[in-house]
N, C-alpha and C positions, 0 to 999 in steps of 0.2 A: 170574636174579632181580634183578640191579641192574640189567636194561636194562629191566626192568616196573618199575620205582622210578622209574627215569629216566625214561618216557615218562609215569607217571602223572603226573609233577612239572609235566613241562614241558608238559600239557595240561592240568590244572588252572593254571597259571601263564598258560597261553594264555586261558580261559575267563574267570578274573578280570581280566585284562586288556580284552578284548574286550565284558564285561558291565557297567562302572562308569568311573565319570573325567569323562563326557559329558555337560554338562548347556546343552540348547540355550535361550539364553533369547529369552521372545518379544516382541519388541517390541511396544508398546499402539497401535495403528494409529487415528490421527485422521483422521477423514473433516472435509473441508472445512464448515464450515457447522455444527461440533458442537465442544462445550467438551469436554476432556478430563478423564475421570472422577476427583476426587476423594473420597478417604477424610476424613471428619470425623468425629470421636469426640467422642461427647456424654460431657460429666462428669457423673457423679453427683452431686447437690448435697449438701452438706456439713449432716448436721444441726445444727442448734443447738440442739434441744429438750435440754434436762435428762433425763437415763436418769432412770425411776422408785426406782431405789434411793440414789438422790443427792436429788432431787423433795423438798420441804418440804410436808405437808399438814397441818398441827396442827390445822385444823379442820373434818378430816376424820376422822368417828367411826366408819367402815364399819358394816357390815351385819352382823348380828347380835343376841344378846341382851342386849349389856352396850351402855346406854345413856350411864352417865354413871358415871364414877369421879373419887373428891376423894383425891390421894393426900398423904399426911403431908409435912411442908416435909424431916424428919430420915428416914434409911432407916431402916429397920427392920432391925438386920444378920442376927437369926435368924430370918426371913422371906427374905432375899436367901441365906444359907446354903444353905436348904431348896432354894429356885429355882434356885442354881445346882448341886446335886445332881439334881435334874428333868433341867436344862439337857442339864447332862452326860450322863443318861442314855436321855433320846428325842430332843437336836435334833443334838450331834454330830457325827453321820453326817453332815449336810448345812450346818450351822452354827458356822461357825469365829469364835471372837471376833477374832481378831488380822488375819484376811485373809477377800477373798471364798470362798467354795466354790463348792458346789453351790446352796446357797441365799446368800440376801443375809447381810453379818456383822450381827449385832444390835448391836454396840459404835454407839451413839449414837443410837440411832434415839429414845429421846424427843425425839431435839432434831429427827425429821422428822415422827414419828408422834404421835398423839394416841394417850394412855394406854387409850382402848377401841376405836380401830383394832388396837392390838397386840394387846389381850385376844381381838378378837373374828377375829382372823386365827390365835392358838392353838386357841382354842374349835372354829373352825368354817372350818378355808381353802378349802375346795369351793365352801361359800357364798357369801365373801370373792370367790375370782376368777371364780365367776361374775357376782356381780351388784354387785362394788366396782371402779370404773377403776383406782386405783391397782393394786389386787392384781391386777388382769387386765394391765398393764404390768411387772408384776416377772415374771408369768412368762414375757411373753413374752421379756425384759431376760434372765431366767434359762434360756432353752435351752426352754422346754416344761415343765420338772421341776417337777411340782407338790408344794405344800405337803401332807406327810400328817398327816389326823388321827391323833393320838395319842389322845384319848378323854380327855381331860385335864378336870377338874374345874374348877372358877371358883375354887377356894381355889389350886390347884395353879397355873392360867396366871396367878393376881394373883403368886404368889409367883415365879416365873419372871419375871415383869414387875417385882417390888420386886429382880431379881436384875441384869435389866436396866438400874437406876439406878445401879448399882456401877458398869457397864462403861464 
């Protein structure tokens, strides 16, 4: 039994030996009268566009039904109460005030969005990315993941939007 131990040893011992270790390398042969072939790596160039969730558009009112809203100089704090009870309970999932998610954070965006771009991107975002640049640049900025209608009322996205001026 230990001389079938032994022989299997020593020919697997043989076989690894004989199969690995060897590696021939080939020299790149110049023929007289030819440059020898270089590798050149094209860089990709460096965008400098502004991502659309950074992007300032304040006078840009997207598509939609809310054409024009005048909103009060003071917040309305039981209006922003209410919105951000909304907030909390349809955006969430995808809408983080403090950091990006899955969607963009809403924390400041009056200061990029015009007050019926926001409305009308709650109201209606199918609409919005199909036929608004901006909202066609967040999602592509955002993976694909589109905005879902929540079915959300114009009392309900203004109060989500007066919840929006706290943030």
């Amino acid at each position: 039994m230990t001389k079938t131990i032994k022989l299997l040893c020593v020919l697997t011992l043989g076989l690894l030996i004989s199969c690995g270790g060897k590696e021939e390398k080939q020299k790149e042969k110049i023929k007289i009268g030819q440059k020898p072939k270089t590798e050149i790596k094209k860089e990709e160039p460096v965008s400098t566009e502004i991502p659309a969730s950074k992007r300032i558009t304040l006078d840009n009112k997207g598509v939609g039904k809310i054409k024009s809203i005048t909103l009060d100089p003071t917040i309305d704090n039981a209006m922003a109460e209410r919105g951000a009870a909304l907030f909390k309970t349809n955006c969430t999932a995808c809408h983080k005030t403090n950091k990006r998610f899955i969607g963009p954070n809403p924390t400041g965006i009056l200061e990029r969005r015009s007050p019926e771009w926001v409305m009308n991107m709650i109201l209606d975002p199918k609409l919005m990315t199909e036929e608004d640049q901006c909202a066609k640049d967040l999602l592509v900025e955002f993976n694909g993941a589109a905005m879902a209608n929540q079915n959300l009322t114009e009392v309900q996205a203004r109060e989500i939007l007066e919840f929006f001026r706290t943030l």
